[in-house]
C-alpha positions in Angstrom: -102.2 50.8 102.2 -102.3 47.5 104.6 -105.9 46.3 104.3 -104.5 42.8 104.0 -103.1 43.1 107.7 -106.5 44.0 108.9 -108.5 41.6 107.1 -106.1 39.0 108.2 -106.2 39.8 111.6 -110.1 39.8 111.6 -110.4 36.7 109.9 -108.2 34.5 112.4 -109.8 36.2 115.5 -113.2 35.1 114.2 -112.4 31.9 112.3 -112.8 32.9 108.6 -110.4 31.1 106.3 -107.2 33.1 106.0 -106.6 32.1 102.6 -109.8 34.3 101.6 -107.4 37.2 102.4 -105.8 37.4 98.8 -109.6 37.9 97.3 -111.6 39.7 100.5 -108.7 42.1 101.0 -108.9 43.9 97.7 -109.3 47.9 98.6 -109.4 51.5 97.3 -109.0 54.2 99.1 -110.4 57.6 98.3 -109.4 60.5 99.7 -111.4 64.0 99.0 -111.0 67.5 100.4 -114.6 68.9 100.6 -116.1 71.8 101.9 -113.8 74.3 99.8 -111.1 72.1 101.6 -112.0 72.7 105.1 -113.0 68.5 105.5 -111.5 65.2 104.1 -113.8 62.7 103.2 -112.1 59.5 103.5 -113.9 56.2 102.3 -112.9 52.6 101.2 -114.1 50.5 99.0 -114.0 46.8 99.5 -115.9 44.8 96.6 -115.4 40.7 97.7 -115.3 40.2 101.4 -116.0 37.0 102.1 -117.0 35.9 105.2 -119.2 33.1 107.3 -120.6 33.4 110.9 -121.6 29.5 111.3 -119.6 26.5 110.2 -115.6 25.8 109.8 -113.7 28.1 112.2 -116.3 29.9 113.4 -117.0 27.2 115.9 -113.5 27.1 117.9 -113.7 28.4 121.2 -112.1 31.5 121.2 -113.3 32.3 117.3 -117.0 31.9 118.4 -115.9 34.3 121.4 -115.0 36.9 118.8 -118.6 36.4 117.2 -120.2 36.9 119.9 -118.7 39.8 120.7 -119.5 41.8 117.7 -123.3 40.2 117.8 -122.9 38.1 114.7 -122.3 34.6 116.0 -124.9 32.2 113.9 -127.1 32.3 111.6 -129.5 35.7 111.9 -133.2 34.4 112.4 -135.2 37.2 111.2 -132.9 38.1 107.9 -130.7 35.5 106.0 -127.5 36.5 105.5 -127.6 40.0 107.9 -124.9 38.9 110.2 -122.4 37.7 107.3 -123.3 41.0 105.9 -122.1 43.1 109.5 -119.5 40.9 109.7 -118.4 42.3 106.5 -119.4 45.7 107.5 -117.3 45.4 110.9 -114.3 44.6 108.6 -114.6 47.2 106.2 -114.8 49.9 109.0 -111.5 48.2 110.6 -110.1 48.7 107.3 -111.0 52.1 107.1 -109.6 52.8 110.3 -106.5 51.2 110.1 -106.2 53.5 106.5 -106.5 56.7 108.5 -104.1 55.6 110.8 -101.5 54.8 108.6 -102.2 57.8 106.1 -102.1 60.3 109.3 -98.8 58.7 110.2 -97.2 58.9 106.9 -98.5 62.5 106.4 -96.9 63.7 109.9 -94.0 61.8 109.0 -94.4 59.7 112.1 -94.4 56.5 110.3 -90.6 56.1 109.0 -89.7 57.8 112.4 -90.8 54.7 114.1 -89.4 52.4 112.0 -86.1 53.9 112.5 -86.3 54.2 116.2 -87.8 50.5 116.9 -87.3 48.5 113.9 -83.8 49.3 112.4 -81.0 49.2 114.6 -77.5 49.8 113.9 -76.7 47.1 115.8 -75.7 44.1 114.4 -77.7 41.7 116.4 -76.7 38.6 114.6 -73.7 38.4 117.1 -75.3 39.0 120.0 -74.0 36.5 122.9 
């Protein structure tokens, strides 16, 4: 539903390239009663994140903060490739997350309440003094 906000997000806070958004943000989202409907299985599918942990971005500051944070700064020394691939991981599971939240607002009807109450206004702010 917004998996492009999310990857977005995650790519500027860890110094991907934001144009990589339009490919890595790609996403289904599956959504499955199970156990004679007592459980939702909820899962996404993300097929071309791309995403670096040495080089470009990754080397500002504050990026390389990020990194280190979720353990994925730098090349991995014992497996090639591991911490790309839990970088890609971490941004899948954000993704999920941000589904469920989104899905459980929408189904309560929560999510067009909001908008109403903090982003539409009846107001005509335009001539505000």
């Amino acid at each position: 539903a917004h998996a492009s906000n999310i990857v977005a997000a995650i790519y500027i806070a860890t110094g991907q390239d934001p144009a990589q958004n339009v490919k890595s943000s790609h996403c289904i989202t599956m959504m499955e009663a199970v156990n004679d409907g007592k459980d939702l299985h909820v899962s996404v599918t993300m097929p071309s994140i791309e995403v670096g942990t040495v080089g470009g971005g990754t080397q500002l500051a504050s990026q390389s903060a990020c990194l280190n944070l979720l353990g994925v700064k730098g090349a991995s020394k014992e497996t090639p490739g591991a911490n790309s691939r839990t970088l890609a991981t971490i941004v899948a599971s954000a993704v999920l997350a941000g589904e469920l939240s989104l899905m459980s607002a929408i189904s309560a009807g929560q999510l067009v309440r909001s908008h109403m109450k903090y982003n539409r206004s009846s107001k005509d702010v335009s001539k505000a003094t």
